[in-house]
C-alpha positions, -999 to +999 in steps of 0.1 A: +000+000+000+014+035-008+017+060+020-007+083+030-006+115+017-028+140+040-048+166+026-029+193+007-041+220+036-024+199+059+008+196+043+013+232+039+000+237+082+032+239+102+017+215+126+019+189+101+047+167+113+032+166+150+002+153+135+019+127+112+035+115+146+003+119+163-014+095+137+020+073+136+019+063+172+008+032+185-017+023+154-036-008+165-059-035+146-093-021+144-103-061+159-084-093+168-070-102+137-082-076+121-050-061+093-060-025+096-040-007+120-054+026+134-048+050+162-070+058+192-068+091+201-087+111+226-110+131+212-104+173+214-129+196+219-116+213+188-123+178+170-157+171+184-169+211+176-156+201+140-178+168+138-208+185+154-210+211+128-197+188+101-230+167+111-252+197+109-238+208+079-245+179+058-209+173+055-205+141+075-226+111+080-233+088+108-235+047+107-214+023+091-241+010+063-247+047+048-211+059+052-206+029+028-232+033+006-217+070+004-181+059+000-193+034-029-211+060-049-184+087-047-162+058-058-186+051-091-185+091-101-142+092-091-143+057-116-164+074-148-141+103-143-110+083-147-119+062-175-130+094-193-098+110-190-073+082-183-041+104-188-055+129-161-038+116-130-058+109-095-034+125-069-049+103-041-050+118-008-070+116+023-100+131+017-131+113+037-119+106+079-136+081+098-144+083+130-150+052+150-161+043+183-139+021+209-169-003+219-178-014+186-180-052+181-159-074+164-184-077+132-185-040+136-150-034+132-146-056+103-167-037+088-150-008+093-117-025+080-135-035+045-142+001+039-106+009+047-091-019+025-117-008-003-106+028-003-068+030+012-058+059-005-087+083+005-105+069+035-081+071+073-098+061+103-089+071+134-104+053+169-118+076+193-109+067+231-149+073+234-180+048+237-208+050+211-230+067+235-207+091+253-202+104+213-235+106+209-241+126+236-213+147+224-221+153+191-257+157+196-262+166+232-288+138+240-287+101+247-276+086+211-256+061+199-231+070+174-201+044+165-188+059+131-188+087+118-175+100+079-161+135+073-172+140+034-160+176+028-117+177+026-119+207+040-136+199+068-111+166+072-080+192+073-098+207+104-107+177+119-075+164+114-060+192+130-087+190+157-072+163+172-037+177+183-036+184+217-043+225+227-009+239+235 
């Protein structure tokens, strides 16, 4: 698998290398056995400000079947634009961020891996050291659960990914 090249707002942020470490430390399989290694990270208020208004935006979803069903359809209109101009180069980068509780089940986080194996160059996922509920009640102030979460708009992915470095 190629490296991951973060979004192009990123790369120019000077806090860019502290959050390549940041996303670089202690990645984890998703599940036992699982391949997919990702980070758990606490989640910032910075970052969960960034999801809330993602969320009421329109510019993130929530739950695993429709953040694939949206990841599959972006993937049809990214595959009629390469075959209609096959010399145009995709520069691949991270453009979609998923968000993923750390009491999800094993069939849960398989799930979650498939998504990442089906989309590696675009799609990072990142565990949040949070249960589905306590992000519900984060992200929408009342008793909900929420396990995943997408961030759609790249953007809105730069800030999250930001978001997630400590204040300081």
């Amino acid at each position: 698998m190629p490296p991951l090249k973060l979004p192009k707002d990123i790369v120019a942020d000077p806090r860019h290398d502290a959050l390549a470490d940041l996303l670089a430390a202690h990645p984890q399989p998703l599940w036992e056995g699982g391949r997919a290694a990702v980070t758990t990270l606490a989640p910032t208020p910075v970052l969960l400000a960034e999801l809330r208004g993602a969320l009421a935006a329109g510019l993130a979803s929530q739950g695993l079947e429709l953040i694939a069903d949206k990841l599959a359809a972006e993937q049809k209109g990214l595959d009629a634009l390469r075959d209609k101009a096959p010399e145009s180069p995709q520069n691949a980068r991270v453009s979609r961020l998923l968000f993923l509780a750390n009491d999800g089940s094993k069939r849960f986080y398989r799930d979650a891996e498939a998504l990442l194996d089906r989309y590696p160059q675009r799609l990072l996922a990142v565990r949040l050291d949070l249960a589905g509920d306590a992000l519900g009640e984060a992200l929408f102030g009342s008793a909900k659960l929420v396990r995943a979460v997408l961030v759609m708009d790249k953007r809105v992915c730069a800030r999250a990914l930001l978001g997630l470095l400590p204040a300081g």
